[in-house]
Backbone as CSV, one residue per row, in Angstrom:
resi,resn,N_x,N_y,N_z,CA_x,CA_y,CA_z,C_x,C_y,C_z
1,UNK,-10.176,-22.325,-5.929,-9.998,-21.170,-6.795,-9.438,-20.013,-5.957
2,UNK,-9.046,-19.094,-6.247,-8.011,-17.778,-5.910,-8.385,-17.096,-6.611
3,UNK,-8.358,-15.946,-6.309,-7.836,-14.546,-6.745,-6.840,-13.759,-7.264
4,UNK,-5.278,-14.637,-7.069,-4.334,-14.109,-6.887,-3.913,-13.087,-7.867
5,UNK,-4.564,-13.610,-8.903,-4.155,-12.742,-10.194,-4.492,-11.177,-10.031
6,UNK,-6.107,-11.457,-10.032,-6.669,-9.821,-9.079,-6.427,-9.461,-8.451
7,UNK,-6.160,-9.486,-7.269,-5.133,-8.943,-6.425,-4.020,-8.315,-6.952
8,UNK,-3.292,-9.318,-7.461,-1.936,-8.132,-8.216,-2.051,-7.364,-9.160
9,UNK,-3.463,-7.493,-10.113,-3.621,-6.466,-10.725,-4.467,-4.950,-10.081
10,UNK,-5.126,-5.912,-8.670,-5.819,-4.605,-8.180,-4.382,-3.299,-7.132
11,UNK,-3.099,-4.140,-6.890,-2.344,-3.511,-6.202,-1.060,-2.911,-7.010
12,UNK,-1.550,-3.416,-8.202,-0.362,-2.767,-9.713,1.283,-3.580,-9.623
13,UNK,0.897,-5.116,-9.132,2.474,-5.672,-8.834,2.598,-6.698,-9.717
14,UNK,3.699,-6.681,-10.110,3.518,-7.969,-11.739,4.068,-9.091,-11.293
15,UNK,3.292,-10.321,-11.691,3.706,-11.726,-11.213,4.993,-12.174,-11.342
16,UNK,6.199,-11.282,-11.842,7.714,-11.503,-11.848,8.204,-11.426,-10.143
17,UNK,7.661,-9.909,-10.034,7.967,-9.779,-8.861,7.394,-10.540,-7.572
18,UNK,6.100,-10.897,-7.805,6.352,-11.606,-6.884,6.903,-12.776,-6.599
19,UNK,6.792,-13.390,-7.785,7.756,-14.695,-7.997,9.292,-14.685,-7.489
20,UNK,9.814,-13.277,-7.288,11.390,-12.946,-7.401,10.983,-13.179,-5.043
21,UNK,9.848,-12.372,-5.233,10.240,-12.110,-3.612,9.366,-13.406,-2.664
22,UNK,9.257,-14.474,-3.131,8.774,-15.683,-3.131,9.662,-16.799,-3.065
23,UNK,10.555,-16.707,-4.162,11.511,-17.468,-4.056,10.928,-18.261,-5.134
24,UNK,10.371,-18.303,-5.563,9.667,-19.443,-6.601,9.929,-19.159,-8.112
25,UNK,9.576,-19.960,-9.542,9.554,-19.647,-10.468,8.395,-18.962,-11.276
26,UNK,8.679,-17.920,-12.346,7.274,-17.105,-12.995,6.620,-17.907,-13.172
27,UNK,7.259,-19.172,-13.955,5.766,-20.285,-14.487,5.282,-20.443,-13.302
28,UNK,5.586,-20.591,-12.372,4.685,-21.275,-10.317,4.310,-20.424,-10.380
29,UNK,4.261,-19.307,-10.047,3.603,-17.696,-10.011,2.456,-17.529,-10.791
30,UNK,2.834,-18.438,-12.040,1.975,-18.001,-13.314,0.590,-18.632,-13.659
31,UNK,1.596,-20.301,-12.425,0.147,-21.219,-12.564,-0.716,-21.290,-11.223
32,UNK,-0.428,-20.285,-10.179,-1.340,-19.677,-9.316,-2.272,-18.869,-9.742
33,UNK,-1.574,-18.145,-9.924,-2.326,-16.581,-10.686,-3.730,-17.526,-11.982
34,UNK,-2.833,-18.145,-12.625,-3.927,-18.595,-13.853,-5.284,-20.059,-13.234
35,UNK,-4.748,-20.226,-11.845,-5.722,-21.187,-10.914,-5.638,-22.490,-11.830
36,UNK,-4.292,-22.947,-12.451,-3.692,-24.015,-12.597,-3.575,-24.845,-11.707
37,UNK,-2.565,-24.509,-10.762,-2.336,-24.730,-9.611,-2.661,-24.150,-8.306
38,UNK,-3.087,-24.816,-7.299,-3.167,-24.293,-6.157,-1.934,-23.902,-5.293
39,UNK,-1.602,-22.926,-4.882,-0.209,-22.879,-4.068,-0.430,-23.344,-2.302
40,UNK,0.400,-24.194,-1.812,0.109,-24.929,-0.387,-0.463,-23.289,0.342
41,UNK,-0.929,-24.013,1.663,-1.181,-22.629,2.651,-0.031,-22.518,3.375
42,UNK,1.145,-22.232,3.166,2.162,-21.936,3.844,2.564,-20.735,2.932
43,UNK,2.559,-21.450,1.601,2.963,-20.263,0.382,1.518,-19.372,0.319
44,UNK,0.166,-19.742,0.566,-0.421,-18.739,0.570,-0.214,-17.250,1.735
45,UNK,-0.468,-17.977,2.941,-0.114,-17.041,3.690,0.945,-15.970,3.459
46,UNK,2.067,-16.389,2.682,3.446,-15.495,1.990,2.773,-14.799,0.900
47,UNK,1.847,-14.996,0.551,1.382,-14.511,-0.722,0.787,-13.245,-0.217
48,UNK,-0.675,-13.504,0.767,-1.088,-12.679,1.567,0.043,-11.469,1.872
49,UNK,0.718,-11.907,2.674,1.640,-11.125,3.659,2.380,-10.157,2.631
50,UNK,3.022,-10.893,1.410,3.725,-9.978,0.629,2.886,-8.746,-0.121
51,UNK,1.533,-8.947,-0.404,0.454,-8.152,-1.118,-0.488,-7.291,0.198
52,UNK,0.137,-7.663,1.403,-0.531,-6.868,2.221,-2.251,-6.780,2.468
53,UNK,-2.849,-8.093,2.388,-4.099,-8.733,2.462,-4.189,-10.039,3.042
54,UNK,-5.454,-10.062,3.477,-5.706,-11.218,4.621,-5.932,-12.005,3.329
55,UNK,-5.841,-13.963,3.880,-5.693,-15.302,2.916,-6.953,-14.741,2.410
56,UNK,-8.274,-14.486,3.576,-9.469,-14.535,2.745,-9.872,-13.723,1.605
57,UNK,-8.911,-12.968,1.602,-9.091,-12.145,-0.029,-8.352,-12.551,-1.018
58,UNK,-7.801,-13.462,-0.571,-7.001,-14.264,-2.032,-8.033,-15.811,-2.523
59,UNK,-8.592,-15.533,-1.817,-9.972,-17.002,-1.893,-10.892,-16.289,-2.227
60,UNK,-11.377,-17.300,-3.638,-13.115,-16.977,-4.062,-14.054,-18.019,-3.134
61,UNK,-15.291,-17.548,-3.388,-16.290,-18.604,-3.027,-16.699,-19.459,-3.718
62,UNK,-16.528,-21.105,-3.747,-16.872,-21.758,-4.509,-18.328,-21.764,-4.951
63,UNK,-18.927,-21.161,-4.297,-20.759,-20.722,-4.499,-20.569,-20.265,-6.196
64,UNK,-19.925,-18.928,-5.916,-20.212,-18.188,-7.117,-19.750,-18.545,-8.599
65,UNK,-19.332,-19.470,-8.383,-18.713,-20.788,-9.623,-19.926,-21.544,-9.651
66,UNK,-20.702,-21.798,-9.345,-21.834,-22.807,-9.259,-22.954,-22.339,-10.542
């Protein structure tokens, strides 16, 4: 599970854009954000880097799902 969605809503950046500065498509963007899909850790780290936050704030704890 991720965060990613929160994150871009906590930094006011809309999942177009990051999709545009990613290189990827909105639906890929869309099925991160919606924890459809997991994005590899190569694309996470880009994710991080572009939102200006460490990986571990784009990761929930699977605890708190329990």
């Amino acid at each position: 599970m991720n965060r990613i969605k929160e994150v871009l809503q906590e930094k006011g950046i809309k999942q177009a854009l990051l999709a545009k500065k990613l290189g990827k498509s909105y639906n890929m963007v869309n099925s991160y954000a919606s924890n459809r899909r997991q994005p590899r850790i190569e694309v996470l780290f880009q994710i991080a880097n572009l939102l200006n936050v460490s990986v571990k704030d784009l990761l929930t704890d699977n605890q708190s799902f329990k």
